[in-house]
N, C-alpha and C positions, 0 to 999 in steps of 0.2 A: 732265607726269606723270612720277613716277618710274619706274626700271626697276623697284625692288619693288612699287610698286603696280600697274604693268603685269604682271607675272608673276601675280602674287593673283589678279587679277582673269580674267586667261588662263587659270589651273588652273579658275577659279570655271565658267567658259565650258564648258570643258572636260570637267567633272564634271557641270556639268549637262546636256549633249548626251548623256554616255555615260550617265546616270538617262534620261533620256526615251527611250534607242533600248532598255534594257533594260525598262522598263515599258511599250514599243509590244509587244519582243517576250513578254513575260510573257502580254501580251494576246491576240495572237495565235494563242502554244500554247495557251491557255485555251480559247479558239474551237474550235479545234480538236479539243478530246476531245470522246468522246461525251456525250451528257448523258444522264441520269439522271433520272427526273421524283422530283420530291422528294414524297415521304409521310409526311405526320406521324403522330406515335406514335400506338398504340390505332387506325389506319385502316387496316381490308383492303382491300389493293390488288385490282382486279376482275381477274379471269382470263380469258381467250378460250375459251370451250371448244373443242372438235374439232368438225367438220362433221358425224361419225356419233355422235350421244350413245351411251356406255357403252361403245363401242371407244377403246381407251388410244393414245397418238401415240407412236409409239414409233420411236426413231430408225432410219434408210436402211439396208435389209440386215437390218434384225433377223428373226432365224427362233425361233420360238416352239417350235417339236421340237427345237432345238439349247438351247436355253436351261433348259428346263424335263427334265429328264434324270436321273434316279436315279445318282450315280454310280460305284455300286456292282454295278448292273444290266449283263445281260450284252446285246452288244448284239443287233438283233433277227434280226439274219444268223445269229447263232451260235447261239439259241434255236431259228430254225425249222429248221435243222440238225442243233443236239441231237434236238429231236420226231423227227427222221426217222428216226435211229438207232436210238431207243428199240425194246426188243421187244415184243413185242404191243400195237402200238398196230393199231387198225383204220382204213381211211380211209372216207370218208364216202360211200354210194354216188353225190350226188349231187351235191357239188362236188370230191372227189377230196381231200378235205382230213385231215389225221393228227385222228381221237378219241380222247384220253386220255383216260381213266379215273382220276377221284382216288386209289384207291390202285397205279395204274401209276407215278405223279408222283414222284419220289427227290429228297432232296431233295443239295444241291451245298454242302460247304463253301467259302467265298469268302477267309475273311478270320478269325482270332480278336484280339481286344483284350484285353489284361491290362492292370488294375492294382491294383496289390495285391495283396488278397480278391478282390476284385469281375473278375470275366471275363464277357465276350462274344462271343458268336460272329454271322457274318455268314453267316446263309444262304441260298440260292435256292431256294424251292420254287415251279416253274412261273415265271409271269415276275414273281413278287414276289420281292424281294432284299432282307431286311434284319436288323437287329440284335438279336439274342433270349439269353435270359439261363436260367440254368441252374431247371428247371421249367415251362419254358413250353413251349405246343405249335409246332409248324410243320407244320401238315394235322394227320396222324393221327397222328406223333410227338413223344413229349416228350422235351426234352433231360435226360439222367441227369447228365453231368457234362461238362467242359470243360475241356481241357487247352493248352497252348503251341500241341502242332500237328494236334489232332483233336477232337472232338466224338463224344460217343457219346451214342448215341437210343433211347429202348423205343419200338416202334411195333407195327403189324397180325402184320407176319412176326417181331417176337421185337427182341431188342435188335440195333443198325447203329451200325458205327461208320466215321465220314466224317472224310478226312483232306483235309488240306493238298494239293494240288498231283494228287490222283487222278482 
């Protein structure tokens, strides 16, 4: 045999060891991933439900008072706090607890939003906290107008004006 046919035929050998150990391993990472069940189109895949129907599975640690939070709202330390301050509030004779009275209630500016024309203010009346536009009431107050850093209100006692950071 010649030396070139011997070389050819050695590369030939060669080439084809190194195809079969890379097509063993090709095979073997294939194995190896997860698999996937396969679904064809237009087919709903069936779903496992929870062992309590209508309670949602919701992932390790999750707290449902943490998640679900207004967050604009003051928090509830700082509300039963403010009540305590408040003046003529009366307590209750039989669990010792603060009675307010709706129009004892003030309300707290939080927050105003400009833009443009259009302004909004964010206020607290009692433990509701939200975004109100110039006309509209918050308890017994209507807002007259709305500025950069205050809010002014017609209410029971005459017109109130609620500022920024007071």
């Amino acid at each position: 045999m010649s030396p070139i046919i011997a070389a050819f035929t050695t590369r030939w050998r060669l080439l084809t060891v190194l195809a079969i150990v890379a097509a063993l391993t090709a095979t073997m990472y294939y194995r190896s991933l997860p698999q996937v069940p396969f679904v064809p189109a237009g087919v709903i895949p069936q779903v496992t439900m929870p062992s309590q129907p209508g309670k949602p599975v919701m992932p390790k640690g999750y707290q449902p008072e943490l998640a679900v939070r207004d967050p604009f709202a003051a928090p509830a330390e700082f509300l039963a706090r403010q009540q305590q301050l408040m003046p003529g509030a009366q307590p209750k004779a039989a669990t010792g607890e603060r009675q307010i009275r709706q129009a004892e209630i003030m309300p707290v500016l939080s927050g105003v939003i400009m833009a443009g024309n259009s302004a909004s203010a964010i206020i607290q009346y009692g433990a509701d906290s939200r975004s109100y536009r110039r006309g509209d009431y918050v308890g017994p107050y209507q807002i007259v107008a709305i500025s950069n850093s205050y809010v002014t209100l017609h209410g029971p006692g005459g017109r109130l004006t609620l500022g920024l950071g007071r």
